[in-house]
C-alpha positions in Angstrom: 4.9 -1.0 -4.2 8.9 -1.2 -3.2 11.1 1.3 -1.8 11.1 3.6 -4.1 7.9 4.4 -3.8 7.7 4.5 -0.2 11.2 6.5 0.0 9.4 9.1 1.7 8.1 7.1 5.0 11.5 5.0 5.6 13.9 5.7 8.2 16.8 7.7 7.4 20.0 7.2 9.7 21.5 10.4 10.9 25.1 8.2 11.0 25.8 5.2 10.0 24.0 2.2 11.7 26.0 -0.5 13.4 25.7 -4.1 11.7 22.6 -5.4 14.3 20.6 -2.0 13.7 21.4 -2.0 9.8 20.0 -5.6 9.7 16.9 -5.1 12.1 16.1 -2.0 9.8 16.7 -4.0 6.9 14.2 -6.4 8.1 11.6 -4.0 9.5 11.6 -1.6 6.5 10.5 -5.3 4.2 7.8 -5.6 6.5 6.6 -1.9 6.6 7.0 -2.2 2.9 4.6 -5.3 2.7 2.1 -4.0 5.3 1.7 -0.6 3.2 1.0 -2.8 0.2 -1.7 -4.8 2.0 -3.2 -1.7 2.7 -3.3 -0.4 -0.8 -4.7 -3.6 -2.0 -7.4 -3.9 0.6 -10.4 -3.6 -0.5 -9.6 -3.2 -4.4 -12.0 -5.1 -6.9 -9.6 -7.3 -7.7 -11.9 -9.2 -10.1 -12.0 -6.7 -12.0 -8.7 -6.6 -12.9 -8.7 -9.9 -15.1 -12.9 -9.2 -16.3 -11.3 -8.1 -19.6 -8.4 -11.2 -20.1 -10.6 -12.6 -22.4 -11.7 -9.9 -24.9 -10.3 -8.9 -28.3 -10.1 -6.4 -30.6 -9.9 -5.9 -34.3 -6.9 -3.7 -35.4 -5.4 -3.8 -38.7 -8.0 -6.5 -39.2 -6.3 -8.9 -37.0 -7.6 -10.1 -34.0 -5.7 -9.0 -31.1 -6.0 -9.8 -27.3 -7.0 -6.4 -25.0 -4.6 -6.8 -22.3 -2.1 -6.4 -24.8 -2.9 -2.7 -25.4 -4.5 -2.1 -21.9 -3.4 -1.4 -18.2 -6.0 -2.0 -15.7 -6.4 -0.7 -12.0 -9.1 -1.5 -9.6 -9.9 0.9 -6.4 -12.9 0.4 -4.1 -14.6 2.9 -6.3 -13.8 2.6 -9.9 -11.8 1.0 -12.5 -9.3 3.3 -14.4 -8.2 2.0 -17.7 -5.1 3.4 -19.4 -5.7 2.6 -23.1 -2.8 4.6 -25.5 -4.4 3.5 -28.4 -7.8 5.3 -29.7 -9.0 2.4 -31.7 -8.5 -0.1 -28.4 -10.2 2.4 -26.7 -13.1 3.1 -28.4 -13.7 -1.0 -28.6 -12.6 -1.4 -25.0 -15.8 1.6 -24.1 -18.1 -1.0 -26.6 -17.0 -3.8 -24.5 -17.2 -2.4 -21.3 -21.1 -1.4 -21.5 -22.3 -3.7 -24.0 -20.8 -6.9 -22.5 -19.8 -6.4 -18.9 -23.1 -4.0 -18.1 -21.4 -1.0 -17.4 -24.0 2.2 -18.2 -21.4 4.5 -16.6 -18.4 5.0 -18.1 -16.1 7.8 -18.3 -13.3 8.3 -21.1 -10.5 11.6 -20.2 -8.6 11.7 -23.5 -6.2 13.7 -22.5 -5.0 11.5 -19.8 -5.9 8.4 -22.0 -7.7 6.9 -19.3 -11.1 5.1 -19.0 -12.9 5.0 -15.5 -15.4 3.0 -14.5 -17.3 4.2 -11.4 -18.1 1.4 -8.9 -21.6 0.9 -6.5 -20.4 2.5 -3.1 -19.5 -0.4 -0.7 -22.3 -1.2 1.8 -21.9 -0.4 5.8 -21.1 -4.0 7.1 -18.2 -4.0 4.4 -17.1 -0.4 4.6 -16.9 -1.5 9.1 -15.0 -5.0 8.1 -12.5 -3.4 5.8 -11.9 -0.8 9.0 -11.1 -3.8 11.3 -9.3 -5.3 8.8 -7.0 -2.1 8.3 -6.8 -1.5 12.2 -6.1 -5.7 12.8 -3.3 -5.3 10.0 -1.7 -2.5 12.1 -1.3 -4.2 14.9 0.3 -7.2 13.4 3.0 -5.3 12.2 3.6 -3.6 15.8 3.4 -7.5 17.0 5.8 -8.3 14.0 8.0 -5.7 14.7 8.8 -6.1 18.5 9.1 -9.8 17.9 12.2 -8.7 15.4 13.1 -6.6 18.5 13.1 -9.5 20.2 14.9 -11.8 18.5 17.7 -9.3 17.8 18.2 -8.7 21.1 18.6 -12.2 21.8 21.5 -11.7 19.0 23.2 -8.9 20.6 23.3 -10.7 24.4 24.6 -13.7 22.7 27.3 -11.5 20.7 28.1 -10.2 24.1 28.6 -13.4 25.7 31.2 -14.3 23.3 32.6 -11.0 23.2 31.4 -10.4 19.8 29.9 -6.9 20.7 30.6 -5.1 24.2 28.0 -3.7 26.3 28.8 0.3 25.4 28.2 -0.5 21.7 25.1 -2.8 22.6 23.5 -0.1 24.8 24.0 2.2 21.1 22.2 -0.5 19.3 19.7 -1.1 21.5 19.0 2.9 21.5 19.3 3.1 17.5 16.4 -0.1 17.2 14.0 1.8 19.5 14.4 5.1 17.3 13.4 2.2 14.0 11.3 1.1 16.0 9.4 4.2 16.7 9.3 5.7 13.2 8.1 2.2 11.5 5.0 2.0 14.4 4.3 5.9 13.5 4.1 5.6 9.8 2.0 2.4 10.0 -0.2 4.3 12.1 -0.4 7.1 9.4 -0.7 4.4 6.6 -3.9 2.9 9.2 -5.6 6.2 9.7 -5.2 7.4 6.2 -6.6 4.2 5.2 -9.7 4.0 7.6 -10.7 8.0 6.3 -10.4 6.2 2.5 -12.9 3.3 3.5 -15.2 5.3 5.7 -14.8 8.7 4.4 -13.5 10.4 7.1 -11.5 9.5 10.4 -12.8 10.7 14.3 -9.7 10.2 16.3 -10.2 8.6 19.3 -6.9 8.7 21.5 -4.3 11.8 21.6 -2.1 10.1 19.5 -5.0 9.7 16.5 -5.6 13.2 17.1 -1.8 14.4 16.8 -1.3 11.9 13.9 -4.2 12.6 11.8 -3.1 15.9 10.4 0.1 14.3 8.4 -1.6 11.6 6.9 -2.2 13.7 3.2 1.2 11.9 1.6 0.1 8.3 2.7 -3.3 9.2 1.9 -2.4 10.7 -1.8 -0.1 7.0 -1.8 -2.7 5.2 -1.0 -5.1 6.3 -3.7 -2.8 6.5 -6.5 -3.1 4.8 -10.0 0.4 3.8 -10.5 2.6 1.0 -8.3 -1.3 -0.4 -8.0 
C-alpha cells in the first residue's frame, strides 16, 4: 500500500502550497496512507499467509521450497494463491487438501490463481472488527488535529520572529483546514466501506454516513483487492 496506490484519495493542490501546508500535507497524507493499510489488513488470516513456508515441491526432480514459485494473499474470506507454474500448482492443490485440511479448493487457470474459501467469521468477531475499524477512524481524526495543532504552534512562532506574516498565515491556516477536511472525508469512506466488507452491508446512521455512503465503491473495490495486499 503507498501512494501510488492510493493516488486517487490524496489531496491535490489547486496552487502550490506554502512551505507549513506542503509539510502538514506531507505528514497527514503518511498517516492517511498507514491508516488505509490498517484497514486492509484488518481482519485478514494472516496465518495463513506463512501455513505453506514450510512445504516443497518436486520439479525437475529437485526439491524446491513453495514460496519460491507461489504468492500468497489472505482476506477474511479466502486465500488466493497465484501459482504461474502448473506443476507447483497441481502439488500446491495436493498440499492444500491433503495436509492443511482444506476440502474446498478452487483452481481458475486462466487467471492462475488458487482460492481457498474461508468459514464465515462469527457475530462477536464480525461486531469487534466493526469497532475496531470505527476506533481506527477516529484515531486518525485525533492524529490529524494534533498535527494541526502542533503546526500551528509553528506558524505563531514563525510569526513571532517574523518568519511568516499574519496575511500569509491566515492562507496557511485556510489551506490546512481544506487537508484537513479531505483526509477526515476519505478516512470516513475508507471506515464505511470497510464496516459494509465486515458486516455485509452499512445502515448509515448520521446525515453525513448517509451522504457518504454512495462514493465508497473505489475504496471499497481497494479494499478488497488482491494486489498491494
Amino acid at each position: 500500500m503507498d501512494e501510488k496506490t492510493l493516488v486517487d484519495f490524496l489531496f491535490t493542490e489547486t496552487a502550490d502550497l506554502r512551505s507549513y501546508s506542503d509539510s502538514f500535507e506531507s505528514r497527514a497524507r503518511d498517516r492517511f496512507i498507514s491508516y488505509v493499510k490498517e484497514l486492509k489488513d484488518l481482519g485478514s488470516h494472516d496465518e495463513y499467509r506463512t501455513m505453506l513456508h514450510a512445504d516443497r515441491v518436486m520439479l525437475e526432480k529437485k526439491s524446491r521450497r513453495l514460496l519460491d514459485y507461489i504468492e500468497v494473499s489472505a482476506f477474511m474470506d479466502r486465500i488466493e494463491i497465484i501459482s504461474l507454474n502448473q506443476e507447483v500448482t497441481r502439488q500446491l492443490i495436493e498440499i492444500i487438501k491433503n495436509d492443511k485440511g482444506f476440502e474446498t479448493v478452487h483452481h481458475d487457470p486462466a487467471a492462475s490463481k488458487v482460492t481457498v474459501p474461508l468459514p464465515p467469521l462469527s457475530t462477536n468477531a464480525m461486531l469487534e472488527l466493526k469497532s475496531t475499524t470505527i476506533a481506527k477512524q477516529q484515531q486518525l481524526e485525533k492524529t490529524l488535529f494534533g498535527v494541526k495543532s502542533q503546526t500551528g504552534q509553528q506558524i505563531r512562532a514563525g510569526i513571532e520572529r517574523e518568519y511568516i506574516f499574519q496575511p500569509d498565515a491566515a492562507k496557511v491556516s485556510k489551506e490546512i483546514d481544506q487537508i484537513i477536511e479531505h483526509y477526515l472525508t476519505y478516512s470516513k469512506i475508507f471506515s464505511i466501506a470497510k464496516q459494509e466488507l465486515i458486516m455485509g452491508n452499512f445502515k448509515p446512521k448520521t446525515p453525513e454516513d448517509e451522504e457518504l455512503h454512495p462514493r465508497i465503491g473505489p475504496a471499497k473495490a481497494l479494499l478488497e483487492a488482491t494486489s498491494g495486499s
